[in-house]
N, C-alpha and C positions, 0 to 999 in steps of 0.2 A: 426698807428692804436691804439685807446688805447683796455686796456687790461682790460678787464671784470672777477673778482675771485671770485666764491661764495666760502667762507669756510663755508663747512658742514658737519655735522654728521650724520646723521640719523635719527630715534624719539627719538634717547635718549638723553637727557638731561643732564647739568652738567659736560662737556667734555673739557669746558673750549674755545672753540668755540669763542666767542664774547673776550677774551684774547685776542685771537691769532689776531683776525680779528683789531680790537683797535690798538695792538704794530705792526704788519707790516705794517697800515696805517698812525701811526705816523714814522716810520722806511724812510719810503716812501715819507712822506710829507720832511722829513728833506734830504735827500738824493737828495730829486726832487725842493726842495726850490728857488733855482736861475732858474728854467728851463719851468716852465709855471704859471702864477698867481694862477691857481686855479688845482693843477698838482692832488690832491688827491679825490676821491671821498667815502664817507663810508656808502653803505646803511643800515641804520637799521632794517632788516623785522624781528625783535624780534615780538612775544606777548608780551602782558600785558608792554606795553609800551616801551621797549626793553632796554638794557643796555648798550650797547656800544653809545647810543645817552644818556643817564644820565650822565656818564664818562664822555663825551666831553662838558656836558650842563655845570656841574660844578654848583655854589651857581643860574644858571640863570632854576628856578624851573615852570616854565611858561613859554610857545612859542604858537605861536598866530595859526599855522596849523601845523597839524601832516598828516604822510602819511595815515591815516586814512579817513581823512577828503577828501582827493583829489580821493582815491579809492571809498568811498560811496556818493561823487557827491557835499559834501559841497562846495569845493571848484572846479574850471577847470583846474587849473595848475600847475603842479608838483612844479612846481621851489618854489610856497611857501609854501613847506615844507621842505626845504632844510637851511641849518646853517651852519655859519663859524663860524670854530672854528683857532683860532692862537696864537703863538706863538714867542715871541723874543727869537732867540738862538744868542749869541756874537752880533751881528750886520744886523743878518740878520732874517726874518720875516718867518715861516713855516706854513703852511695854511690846513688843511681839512674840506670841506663841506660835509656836512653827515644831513642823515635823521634823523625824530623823528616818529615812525613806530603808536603813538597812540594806540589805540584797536581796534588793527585790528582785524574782525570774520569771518569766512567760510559764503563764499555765496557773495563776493563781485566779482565784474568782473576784476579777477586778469591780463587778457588783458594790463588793464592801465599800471601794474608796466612795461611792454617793453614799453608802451610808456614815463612812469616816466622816465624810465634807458634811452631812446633813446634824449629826450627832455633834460637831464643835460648833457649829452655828447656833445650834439648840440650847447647846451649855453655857458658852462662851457668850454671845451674842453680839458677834463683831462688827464692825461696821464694814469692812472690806476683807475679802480674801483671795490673797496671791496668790497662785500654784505655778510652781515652777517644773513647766513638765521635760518630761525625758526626750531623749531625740536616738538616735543612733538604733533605728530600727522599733523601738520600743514606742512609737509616738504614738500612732492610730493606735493601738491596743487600749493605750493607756487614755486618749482625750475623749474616747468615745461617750465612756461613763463620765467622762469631768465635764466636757462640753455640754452633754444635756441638764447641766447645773450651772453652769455659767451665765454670764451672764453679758459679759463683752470678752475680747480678748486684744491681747498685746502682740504683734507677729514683729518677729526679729530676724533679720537679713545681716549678712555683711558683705562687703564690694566682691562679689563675685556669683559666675552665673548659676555654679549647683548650688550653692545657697537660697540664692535668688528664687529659682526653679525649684526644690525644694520646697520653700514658703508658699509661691503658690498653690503648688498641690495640697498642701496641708490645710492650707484658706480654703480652699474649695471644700474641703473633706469636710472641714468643722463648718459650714454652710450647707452641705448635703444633712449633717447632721442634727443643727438645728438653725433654720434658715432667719431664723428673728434674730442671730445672736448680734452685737456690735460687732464690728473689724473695728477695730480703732488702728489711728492712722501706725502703719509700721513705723518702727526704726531699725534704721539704716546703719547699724555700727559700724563701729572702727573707720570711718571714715575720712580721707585724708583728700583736706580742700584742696591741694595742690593738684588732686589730679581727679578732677569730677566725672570727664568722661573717658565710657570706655571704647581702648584704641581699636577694641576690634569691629565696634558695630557706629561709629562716630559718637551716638548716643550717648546723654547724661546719665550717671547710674541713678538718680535721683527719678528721672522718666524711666528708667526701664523699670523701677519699682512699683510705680505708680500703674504703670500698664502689664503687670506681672499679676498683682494681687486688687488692682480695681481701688487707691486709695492712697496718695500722695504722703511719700513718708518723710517725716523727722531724721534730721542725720546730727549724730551723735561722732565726734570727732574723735580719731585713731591718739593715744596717748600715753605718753610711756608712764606717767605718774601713778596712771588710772592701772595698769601692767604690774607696777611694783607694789601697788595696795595691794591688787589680786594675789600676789606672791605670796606677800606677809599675811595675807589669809587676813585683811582687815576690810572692814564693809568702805570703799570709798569717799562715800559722802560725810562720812565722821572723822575723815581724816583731811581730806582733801578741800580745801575752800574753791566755792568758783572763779574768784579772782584769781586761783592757781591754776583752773583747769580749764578748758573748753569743753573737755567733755561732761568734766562735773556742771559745768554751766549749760550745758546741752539737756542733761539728764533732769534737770530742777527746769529747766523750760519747760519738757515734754512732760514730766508732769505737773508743770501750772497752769498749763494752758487744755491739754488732753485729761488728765485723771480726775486733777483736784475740784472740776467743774464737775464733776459726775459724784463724787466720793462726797460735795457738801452739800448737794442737794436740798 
Protein backbone atom coordinates (compact mmCIF):
# COMPACT_ATOMS: atom_id res chain seq x y z
CA UNK A 1 0.00 0.00 0.00
CA UNK A 2 1.73 3.23 -0.52
CA UNK A 3 1.76 5.72 2.05
CA UNK A 4 0.06 9.13 1.44
CA UNK A 5 1.89 12.27 4.17
CA UNK A 6 0.46 15.51 4.02
CA UNK A 7 2.79 17.72 6.27
CA UNK A 8 0.96 20.57 7.64
CA UNK A 9 0.43 23.41 9.72
CA UNK A 10 -2.41 25.23 9.80
CA UNK A 11 -2.85 29.04 8.24
CA UNK A 12 0.17 29.92 9.56
CA UNK A 13 2.79 30.33 7.62
CA UNK A 14 6.60 30.28 7.79
CA UNK A 15 6.75 27.09 10.07
CA UNK A 16 9.14 25.60 7.92
CA UNK A 17 6.65 23.00 6.40
CA UNK A 18 7.98 22.70 2.74
CA UNK A 19 11.72 22.01 4.71
CA UNK A 20 10.54 19.36 6.21
CA UNK A 21 8.41 18.10 3.41
CA UNK A 22 11.59 18.52 0.73
CA UNK A 23 14.40 16.69 3.32
CA UNK A 24 12.10 13.59 4.28
CA UNK A 25 11.37 13.20 0.56
CA UNK A 26 14.90 13.31 -0.34
CA UNK A 27 15.64 11.15 2.89
CA UNK A 28 13.23 8.66 1.32
CA UNK A 29 14.08 8.71 -2.15
CA UNK A 30 17.72 7.63 -1.13
CA UNK A 31 16.74 5.12 1.27
CA UNK A 32 14.03 3.74 -1.24
CA UNK A 33 16.60 4.11 -4.28
CA UNK A 34 17.12 0.30 -5.26
CA UNK A 35 13.58 -0.54 -4.33
CA UNK A 36 10.99 0.81 -7.03
CA UNK A 37 11.96 3.31 -10.15
CA UNK A 38 9.85 5.94 -9.21
CA UNK A 39 9.61 4.97 -5.16
CA UNK A 40 9.07 8.90 -4.06
CA UNK A 41 6.41 11.21 -4.90
CA UNK A 42 6.25 15.14 -3.74
CA UNK A 43 3.16 17.20 -4.12
CA UNK A 44 3.60 20.69 -4.27
CA UNK A 45 0.07 22.31 -3.32
CA UNK A 46 2.09 25.66 -2.21
CA UNK A 47 0.60 29.01 -3.56
CA UNK A 48 2.02 31.51 -5.47
CA UNK A 49 3.98 28.92 -7.22
CA UNK A 50 5.21 26.76 -4.23
CA UNK A 51 8.62 26.07 -3.02
CA UNK A 52 9.51 22.83 -2.50
CA UNK A 53 8.94 22.24 -6.57
CA UNK A 54 11.58 25.65 -7.22
CA UNK A 55 14.11 23.67 -4.74
CA UNK A 56 13.82 20.52 -6.87
CA UNK A 57 13.52 22.73 -10.30
CA UNK A 58 16.88 24.06 -9.65
CA UNK A 59 18.52 26.58 -12.73
CA UNK A 60 15.37 24.68 -15.03
CA UNK A 61 13.02 28.12 -14.45
CA UNK A 62 10.24 27.08 -16.98
CA UNK A 63 8.13 23.82 -17.16
CA UNK A 64 5.53 23.41 -19.77
CA UNK A 65 2.30 22.46 -17.15
CA UNK A 66 1.74 23.21 -13.71
CA UNK A 67 -0.84 21.61 -11.37
CA UNK A 68 -2.64 24.79 -12.10
CA UNK A 69 -3.34 24.20 -15.32
CA UNK A 70 -4.68 20.60 -14.94
CA UNK A 71 -7.05 21.84 -11.98
CA UNK A 72 -8.61 24.90 -14.22
CA UNK A 73 -9.04 22.56 -17.29
CA UNK A 74 -6.05 23.65 -19.52
CA UNK A 75 -4.78 20.55 -19.53
CA UNK A 76 -6.73 16.70 -18.81
CA UNK A 77 -3.98 14.96 -17.20
CA UNK A 78 -2.23 14.98 -14.15
CA UNK A 79 0.77 13.06 -15.05
CA UNK A 80 1.84 16.38 -17.07
CA UNK A 81 2.41 18.17 -14.34
CA UNK A 82 4.59 16.04 -12.60
CA UNK A 83 8.85 16.22 -12.90
CA UNK A 84 11.69 14.12 -12.21
CA UNK A 85 13.91 15.20 -10.37
CA UNK A 86 17.53 12.84 -9.77
CA UNK A 87 20.33 12.27 -8.36
CA UNK A 88 23.78 10.35 -8.70
CA UNK A 89 24.80 9.19 -5.15
CA UNK A 90 28.15 6.69 -5.37
CA UNK A 91 26.89 4.56 -8.12
CA UNK A 92 23.49 4.50 -7.73
CA UNK A 93 20.59 6.82 -9.12
CA UNK A 94 17.83 8.42 -6.40
CA UNK A 95 14.65 9.82 -8.09
CA UNK A 96 11.62 12.06 -6.86
CA UNK A 97 8.77 13.21 -8.95
CA UNK A 98 6.93 15.98 -7.66
CA UNK A 99 4.56 18.58 -8.66
CA UNK A 100 4.73 22.38 -9.86
CA UNK A 101 1.56 23.64 -7.90
CA UNK A 102 1.47 27.07 -10.45
CA UNK A 103 -1.33 29.80 -9.18
CA UNK A 104 -3.42 27.96 -8.00
CA UNK A 105 -6.79 30.20 -6.68
CA UNK A 106 -9.94 29.31 -4.57
CA UNK A 107 -12.84 28.24 -6.74
CA UNK A 108 -11.25 25.48 -8.70
CA UNK A 109 -12.80 21.99 -8.30
CA UNK A 110 -10.25 20.64 -5.93
CA UNK A 111 -12.15 17.07 -6.54
CA UNK A 112 -9.35 16.54 -9.24
CA UNK A 113 -6.33 16.78 -6.81
CA UNK A 114 -7.87 12.82 -5.42
CA UNK A 115 -7.88 12.11 -8.84
CA UNK A 116 -4.30 13.90 -9.45
CA UNK A 117 -3.04 12.02 -6.14
CA UNK A 118 -5.00 8.59 -7.44
CA UNK A 119 -3.81 8.74 -11.25
CA UNK A 120 0.38 9.10 -10.21
CA UNK A 121 -0.05 6.38 -7.73
CA UNK A 122 -1.61 4.37 -10.47
CA UNK A 123 1.13 5.19 -13.08
CA UNK A 124 3.99 5.79 -11.04
CA UNK A 125 3.48 3.24 -8.29
CA UNK A 126 5.35 4.84 -5.51
CA UNK A 127 6.00 3.62 -2.42
CA UNK A 128 5.44 7.01 -0.35
CA UNK A 129 3.84 10.32 -1.11
CA UNK A 130 4.56 13.68 0.42
CA UNK A 131 2.25 16.61 -0.05
CA UNK A 132 3.21 19.55 0.92
CA UNK A 133 0.00 21.50 1.73
CA UNK A 134 -0.80 25.19 1.54
CA UNK A 135 -1.51 27.22 4.62
CA UNK A 136 -2.18 30.95 4.69
CA UNK A 137 -6.07 30.48 4.43
CA UNK A 138 -6.03 28.01 1.60
CA UNK A 139 -5.53 24.88 4.06
CA UNK A 140 -9.14 23.26 4.87
CA UNK A 141 -10.07 23.85 1.20
CA UNK A 142 -7.24 22.32 0.14
CA UNK A 143 -6.65 18.95 2.90
CA UNK A 144 -10.10 18.05 2.66
CA UNK A 145 -9.79 16.17 -0.73
CA UNK A 146 -6.03 15.06 0.31
CA UNK A 147 -6.88 13.99 3.85
CA UNK A 148 -9.50 11.48 2.70
CA UNK A 149 -6.46 9.96 0.79
CA UNK A 150 -4.04 9.96 3.24
CA UNK A 151 -3.08 8.08 5.09
CA UNK A 152 -1.04 9.58 8.13
CA UNK A 153 0.00 12.99 8.50
CA UNK A 154 3.05 15.14 9.65
CA UNK A 155 1.84 18.49 11.79
CA UNK A 156 4.25 21.24 12.10
CA UNK A 157 4.30 24.01 14.85
CA UNK A 158 6.99 26.38 15.73
CA UNK A 159 7.64 28.15 19.24
CA UNK A 160 4.75 30.11 19.35
CA UNK A 161 1.14 30.09 20.47
CA UNK A 162 -0.76 31.06 16.86
CA UNK A 163 1.10 28.46 15.37
CA UNK A 164 0.54 26.31 18.07
CA UNK A 165 -3.18 27.09 18.20
CA UNK A 166 -3.27 26.94 14.56
CA UNK A 167 -2.06 23.30 14.30
CA UNK A 168 -4.53 22.16 16.72
CA UNK A 169 -7.36 23.33 14.95
CA UNK A 170 -6.16 21.99 11.72
CA UNK A 171 -5.54 18.41 13.76
CA UNK A 172 -8.90 18.34 14.66
CA UNK A 173 -10.32 19.22 11.23
CA UNK A 174 -8.27 16.53 9.49
CA UNK A 175 -9.64 14.04 12.48
CA UNK A 176 -13.23 15.34 11.83
CA UNK A 177 -12.42 14.32 8.49
CA UNK A 178 -11.25 11.13 8.49
CA UNK A 179 -10.95 9.86 12.05
CA UNK A 180 -8.63 6.53 11.41
CA UNK A 181 -6.06 8.77 9.91
CA UNK A 182 -2.36 8.61 11.92
CA UNK A 183 -1.24 12.03 13.71
CA UNK A 184 2.13 11.34 13.73
CA UNK A 185 4.10 12.84 16.43
CA UNK A 186 4.42 16.88 15.42
CA UNK A 187 7.46 18.71 15.09
CA UNK A 188 8.28 21.44 16.83
CA UNK A 189 10.57 23.68 14.59
CA UNK A 190 12.96 26.11 14.73
CA UNK A 191 13.57 25.42 18.23
CA UNK A 192 16.05 26.97 20.44
CA UNK A 193 17.16 24.80 23.55
CA UNK A 194 18.25 27.66 25.22
CA UNK A 195 14.92 28.62 26.07
CA UNK A 196 12.41 25.69 26.16
CA UNK A 197 9.96 27.18 28.20
CA UNK A 198 7.41 29.69 27.67
CA UNK A 199 7.77 32.86 29.86
CA UNK A 200 4.28 33.61 29.73
CA UNK A 201 2.50 30.40 30.81
CA UNK A 202 5.75 28.77 32.88
CA UNK A 203 5.10 25.79 30.77
CA UNK A 204 7.64 23.80 28.41
CA UNK A 205 6.71 24.42 24.82
CA UNK A 206 7.34 20.86 24.19
CA UNK A 207 4.03 20.08 26.80
CA UNK A 208 2.07 22.82 25.48
CA UNK A 209 2.37 20.80 22.10
CA UNK A 210 1.83 17.78 23.32
CA UNK A 211 -1.53 18.96 25.12
CA UNK A 212 -2.45 21.34 21.97
CA UNK A 213 -2.67 18.39 19.41
CA UNK A 214 -3.01 15.15 21.76
CA UNK A 215 0.73 13.66 20.84
CA UNK A 216 4.26 14.40 22.09
CA UNK A 217 6.21 16.25 19.51
CA UNK A 218 9.88 16.02 17.93
CA UNK A 219 11.75 19.32 18.29
CA UNK A 220 13.90 19.98 15.44
CA UNK A 221 16.52 22.91 16.45
CA UNK A 222 16.35 26.77 15.23
CA UNK A 223 19.67 27.02 12.80
CA UNK A 224 21.22 29.46 10.71
CA UNK A 225 22.91 26.79 8.27
CA UNK A 226 19.67 25.11 7.91
CA UNK A 227 18.39 29.38 6.94
CA UNK A 228 21.17 29.86 4.50
CA UNK A 229 20.46 26.42 2.52
CA UNK A 230 16.82 27.69 2.36
CA UNK A 231 18.28 31.00 0.87
CA UNK A 232 20.39 29.35 -1.74
CA UNK A 233 17.25 27.48 -2.63
CA UNK A 234 19.26 24.11 -1.94
CA UNK A 235 17.30 20.89 -0.38
CA UNK A 236 19.40 20.89 3.21
CA UNK A 237 20.16 17.42 3.76
CA UNK A 238 22.34 17.23 0.63
CA UNK A 239 24.15 20.01 1.65
CA UNK A 240 24.35 20.04 5.03
CA UNK A 241 26.00 16.83 7.17
CA UNK A 242 24.63 16.08 10.66
CA UNK A 243 27.65 16.46 12.31
CA UNK A 244 27.32 20.15 11.04
CA UNK A 245 23.74 20.63 12.10
CA UNK A 246 21.41 19.72 14.92
CA UNK A 247 18.84 20.38 13.10
CA UNK A 248 19.91 18.31 10.18
CA UNK A 249 20.48 15.77 12.86
CA UNK A 250 17.03 16.45 14.34
CA UNK A 251 15.27 15.91 10.88
CA UNK A 252 17.18 12.25 9.94
CA UNK A 253 16.03 11.25 13.76
CA UNK A 254 12.38 12.10 13.19
CA UNK A 255 12.51 10.35 10.37
CA UNK A 256 14.41 7.05 11.55
CA UNK A 257 12.56 6.68 14.23
CA UNK A 258 8.68 8.18 13.01
CA UNK A 259 8.61 7.65 9.09
CA UNK A 260 11.07 5.02 8.13
CA UNK A 261 9.46 2.40 10.38
CA UNK A 262 6.13 2.95 8.54
CA UNK A 263 7.72 3.55 4.79
CA UNK A 264 9.61 -0.15 5.25
CA UNK A 265 7.19 -2.13 6.28
Amino acid sequence: MTLIIPVISGTKGGTGKTTIAVNMSVLAAYRLRSSSPYPVVLLDLGVDNGTASKVLLGSLTKVNYTMSDYLTGRVNNPLYTLYLKSWLIGGDEMRIVFSVPGNVVEGVPLFKLKYALRTAMDYLKPIVVFIDTPSLGFTRQFLEPIVSEATHVVPVATVDHSSIESLASVVNFIRGVKGGINVLPPILNMFDQRYPVDPTTGKEWVKIVEESVGVKPYTVAYDKLMYTARQAMEVELLKIAPSESQAVMDLVKYFNEVLWPLINK
